[in-house]
C-alpha positions, 0 to 999 in steps of 0.5 A: 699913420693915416686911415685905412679904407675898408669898404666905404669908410675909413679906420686907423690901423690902430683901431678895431672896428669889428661891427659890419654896420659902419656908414660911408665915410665915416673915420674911426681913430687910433684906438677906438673899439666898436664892438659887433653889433654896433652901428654907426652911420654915415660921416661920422668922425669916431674919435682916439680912445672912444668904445662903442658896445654892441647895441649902441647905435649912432646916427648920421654926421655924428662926431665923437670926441676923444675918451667916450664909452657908447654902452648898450642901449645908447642911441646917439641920433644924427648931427648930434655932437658928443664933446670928449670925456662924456659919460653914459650909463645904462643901469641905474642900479649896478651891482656885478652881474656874477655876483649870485644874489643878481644874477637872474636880474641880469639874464635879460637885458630888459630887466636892468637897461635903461635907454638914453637917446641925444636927440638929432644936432643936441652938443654934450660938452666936455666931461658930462654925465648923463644918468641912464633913461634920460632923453636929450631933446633935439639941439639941446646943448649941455654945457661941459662937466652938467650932470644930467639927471632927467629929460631935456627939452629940444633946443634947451641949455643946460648947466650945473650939477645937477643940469638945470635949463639956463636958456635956449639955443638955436640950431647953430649953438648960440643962446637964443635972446628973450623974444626966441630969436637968435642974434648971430643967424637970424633964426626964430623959434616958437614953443613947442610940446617937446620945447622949442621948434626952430620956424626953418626946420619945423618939417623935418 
């Protein structure tokens, strides 16, 4: 069953994309959800089964594997890849907020969200889990199933539960060597205040 076009970017017949902020071209797949007030860039790929709460924001040329919820107070920046079965949060202290003793807590979203930001062109591998308020540095790579307690670096690479940095990555997803340079492209890094910055892109 193919896309239907609406407007300047394409949805399954199967899913249900409520938001009016979807950019052009993007495709959204059989049975995802994107709620009002969500908003999605433009060439995105929002794959089967993927739910996005009003509030979660998505860059520009971001794919969503299958099976991943984007909840209130995520932000996903562009060219950032998000493998399937990803887990977010964003309350660090959940209780059900009809639960009496709770409830003024949970009148205000200030008072329980907790941020998380995937930097621009960060990979989060299959079945990851990232704990609410954490920042991924710009082409971070997570490797599949990390438990990601607390920031990441731009370029690190991260494995493990809970996620520790194993090395570096280059922009095009392979390890860096020890010298910073990367043997399958030929790109070179230096260190940087926020950790690596990549010499090609370093004005962008």
């Amino acid at each position: 069953m193919s896309t239907t076009e609406i407007g300047s970017h394409q949805v399954h017949p199967r899913a249900l994309c409520e938001s009016e902020h979807i950019g052009e071209g993007t495709r959204i797949w059989a049975f995802a959800h994107v709620m009002h007030g969500a908003e999605v860039g433009a060439a995105c790929n929002i794959g089967e089964h993927v739910f996005l709460e009003r509030g979660a924001r998505v860059g520009d040329r971001v794919t969503i594997k299958n099976g991943v919820c984007l909840w209130d107070g995520v932000t996903i920046e562009d060219d950032a890849f998000i493998g399937p079965g990803v887990i977010f949060t964003n309350d660090r202290y959940p209780r059900s907020p009809r639960l009496e003793a709770v409830q003024a807590r949970y009148a205000h979203a200030e008072n329980w969200r907790e941020p998380t930001t995937v930097g621009r062109g960060a990979s989060i591998g299959a079945g990851s889990i990232l704990l609410c308020g954490v920042t991924i540095g710009a082409f971070a790579m997570i490797g599949a199933a990390a438990l990601v307690t607390r920031d990441v670096l731009a370029h690190a690479w991260m494995l493990g539960r809970p996620a520790r940095r194993v090395g570096w990555a280059c922009v095009c997803g392979r390890k860096l060597d020890a010298g910073l340079c990367c043997g399958a492209c030929g790109r070179r890094h230096r260190s940087g205040a926020a950790g690596l910055i990549c010499e090609e892109i370093a004005h962008a």
